[in-house]
C-alpha positions as CSV (number, residue, x, y, z in Angstrom):
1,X,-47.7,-31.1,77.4
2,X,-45.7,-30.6,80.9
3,X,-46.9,-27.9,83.4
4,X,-44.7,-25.5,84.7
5,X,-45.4,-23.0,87.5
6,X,-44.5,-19.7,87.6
7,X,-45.0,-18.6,90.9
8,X,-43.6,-21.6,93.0
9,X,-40.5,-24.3,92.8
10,X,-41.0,-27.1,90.1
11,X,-39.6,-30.8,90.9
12,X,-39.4,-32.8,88.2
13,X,-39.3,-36.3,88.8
14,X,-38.7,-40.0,86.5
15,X,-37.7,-43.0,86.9
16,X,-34.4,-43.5,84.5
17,X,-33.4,-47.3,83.6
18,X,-29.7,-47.4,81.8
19,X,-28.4,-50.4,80.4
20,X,-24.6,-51.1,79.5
21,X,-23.5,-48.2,81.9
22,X,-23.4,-47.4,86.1
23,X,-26.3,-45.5,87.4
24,X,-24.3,-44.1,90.5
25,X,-21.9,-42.0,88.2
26,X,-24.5,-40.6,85.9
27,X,-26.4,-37.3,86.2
28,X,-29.4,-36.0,84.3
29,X,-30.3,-32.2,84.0
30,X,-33.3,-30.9,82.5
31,X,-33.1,-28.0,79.8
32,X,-36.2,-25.6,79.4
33,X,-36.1,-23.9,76.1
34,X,-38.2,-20.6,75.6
35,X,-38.6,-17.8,73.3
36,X,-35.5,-15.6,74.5
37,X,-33.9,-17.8,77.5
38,X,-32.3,-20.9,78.0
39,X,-32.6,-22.6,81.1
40,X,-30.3,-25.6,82.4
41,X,-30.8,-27.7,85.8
42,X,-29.1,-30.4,87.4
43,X,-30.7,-33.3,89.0
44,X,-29.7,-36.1,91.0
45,X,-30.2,-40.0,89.9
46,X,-30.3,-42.8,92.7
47,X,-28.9,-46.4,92.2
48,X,-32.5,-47.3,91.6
49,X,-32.9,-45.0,88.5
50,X,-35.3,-42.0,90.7
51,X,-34.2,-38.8,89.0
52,X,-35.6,-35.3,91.3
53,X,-34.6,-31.8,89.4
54,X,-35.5,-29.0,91.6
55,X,-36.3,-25.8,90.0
56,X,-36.8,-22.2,91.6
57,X,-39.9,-20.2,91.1
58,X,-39.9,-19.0,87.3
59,X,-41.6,-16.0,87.6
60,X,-39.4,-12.7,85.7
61,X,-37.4,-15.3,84.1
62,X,-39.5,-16.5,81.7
63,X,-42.9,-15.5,80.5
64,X,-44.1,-18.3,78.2
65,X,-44.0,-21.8,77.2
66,X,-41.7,-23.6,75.3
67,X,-39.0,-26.9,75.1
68,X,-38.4,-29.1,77.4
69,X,-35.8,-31.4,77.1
70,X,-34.4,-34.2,79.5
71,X,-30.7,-34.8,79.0
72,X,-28.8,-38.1,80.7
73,X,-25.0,-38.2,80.9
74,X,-23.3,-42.1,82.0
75,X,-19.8,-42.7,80.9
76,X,-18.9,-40.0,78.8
77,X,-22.6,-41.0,76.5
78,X,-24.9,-38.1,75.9
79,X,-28.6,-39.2,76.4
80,X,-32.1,-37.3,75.4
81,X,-34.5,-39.7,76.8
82,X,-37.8,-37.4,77.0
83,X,-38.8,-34.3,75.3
84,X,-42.1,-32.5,75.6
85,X,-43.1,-28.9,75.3
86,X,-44.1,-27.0,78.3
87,X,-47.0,-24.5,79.5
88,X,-45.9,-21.7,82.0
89,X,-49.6,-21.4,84.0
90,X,-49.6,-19.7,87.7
91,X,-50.3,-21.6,90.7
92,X,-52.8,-19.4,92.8
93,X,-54.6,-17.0,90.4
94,X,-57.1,-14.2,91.3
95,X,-60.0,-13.6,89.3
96,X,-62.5,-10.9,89.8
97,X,-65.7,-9.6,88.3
98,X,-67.0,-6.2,88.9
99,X,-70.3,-6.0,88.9
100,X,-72.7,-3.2,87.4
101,X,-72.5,-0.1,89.4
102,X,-76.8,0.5,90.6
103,X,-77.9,4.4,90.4
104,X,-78.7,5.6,93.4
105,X,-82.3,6.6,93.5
106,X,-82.8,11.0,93.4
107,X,-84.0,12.0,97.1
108,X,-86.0,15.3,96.5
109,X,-85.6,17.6,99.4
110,X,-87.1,20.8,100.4
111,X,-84.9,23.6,101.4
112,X,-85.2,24.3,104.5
113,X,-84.8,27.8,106.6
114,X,-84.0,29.4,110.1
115,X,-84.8,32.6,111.1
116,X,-83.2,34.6,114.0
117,X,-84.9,37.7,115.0
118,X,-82.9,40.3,116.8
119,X,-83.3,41.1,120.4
120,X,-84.9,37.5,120.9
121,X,-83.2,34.2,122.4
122,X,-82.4,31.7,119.6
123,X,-84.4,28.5,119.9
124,X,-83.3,25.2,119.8
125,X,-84.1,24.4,116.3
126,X,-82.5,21.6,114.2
127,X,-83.3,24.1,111.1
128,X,-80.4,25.3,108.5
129,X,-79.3,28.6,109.5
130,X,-80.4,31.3,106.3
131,X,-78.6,34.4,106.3
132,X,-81.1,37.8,105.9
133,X,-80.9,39.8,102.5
134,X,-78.1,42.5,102.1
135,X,-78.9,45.9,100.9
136,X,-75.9,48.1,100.0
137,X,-73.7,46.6,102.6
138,X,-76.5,46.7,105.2
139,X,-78.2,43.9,106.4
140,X,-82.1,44.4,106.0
141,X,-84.0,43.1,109.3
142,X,-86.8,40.8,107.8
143,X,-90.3,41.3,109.8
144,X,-92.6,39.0,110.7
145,X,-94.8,39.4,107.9
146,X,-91.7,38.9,105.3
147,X,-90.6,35.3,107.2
148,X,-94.3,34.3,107.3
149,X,-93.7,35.2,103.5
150,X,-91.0,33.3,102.8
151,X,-92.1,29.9,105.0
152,X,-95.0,29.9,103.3
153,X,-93.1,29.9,99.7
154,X,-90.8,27.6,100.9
155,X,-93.5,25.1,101.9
């Protein structure tokens, strides 16, 4: 089984001996055979028989394997040396594994409470602000006997 790459250019590459015929005047080209496309490319043979058939990245042109067939053409004669089938594969792949997402553990907090009395300066606290009760549409002034009230619930 021949590789092919999907996501880079393919050379494929033999050595070619041709007997009763010239070598300089033939040409090979190498026919890849899948499911819904036919694909043909030309090569190049030197006097010493080193065929090269560059192919272009085959990603979007074809999406699985198939045929693969080497055809040789000297003098008018029509050769098919080498067949194989073919496996499309990527070059660089990417795999990831997501691992189990951990619960957080619960944080119990106690709400916490400001107070501002009117008529005195507010202090520097770093205490959540708590707004006073409203009674019809009034807002009721807490004493200090209610706050003490509601600290003491809150602790």
């Amino acid at each position: 089984m021949y590789t092919l790459y999907s996501d880079k250019q393919n050379i494929f590459e033999c050595d070619i001996q041709l007997e009763g015929a010239s070598l300089t005047e033939a040409f090979a080209r190498l026919i890849i055979e899948s499911k819904n496309v036919n694909l043909l490319y030309e090569g190049t043979i030197t006097s010493d028989g080193n065929c090269r058939i560059d192919m272009p990245k085959l990603k979007g042109i074809i999406k699985e394997g198939g045929n693969l067939r080497l055809e040789v053409i000297a003098d008018d004669m029509y050769f098919n040396p080498w067949e194989s089938q073919y496996d499309l594969k990527a070059a660089k792949t990417v795999t990831v594994e997501v691992r189990e997402q951990k619960k957080a553990p619960l944080v119990e907090s106690k709400p916490k409470l400001k107070v501002n009395i009117l008529g005195e300066k507010p202090r520097k606290s770093k205490s959540p602000v708590v707004e006073s009760k409203e009674t019809e549409n009034r807002k009721k002034v807490l004493t200090k006997k209610e706050i003490h009230n509601l600290l003491s619930r809150l602790r």
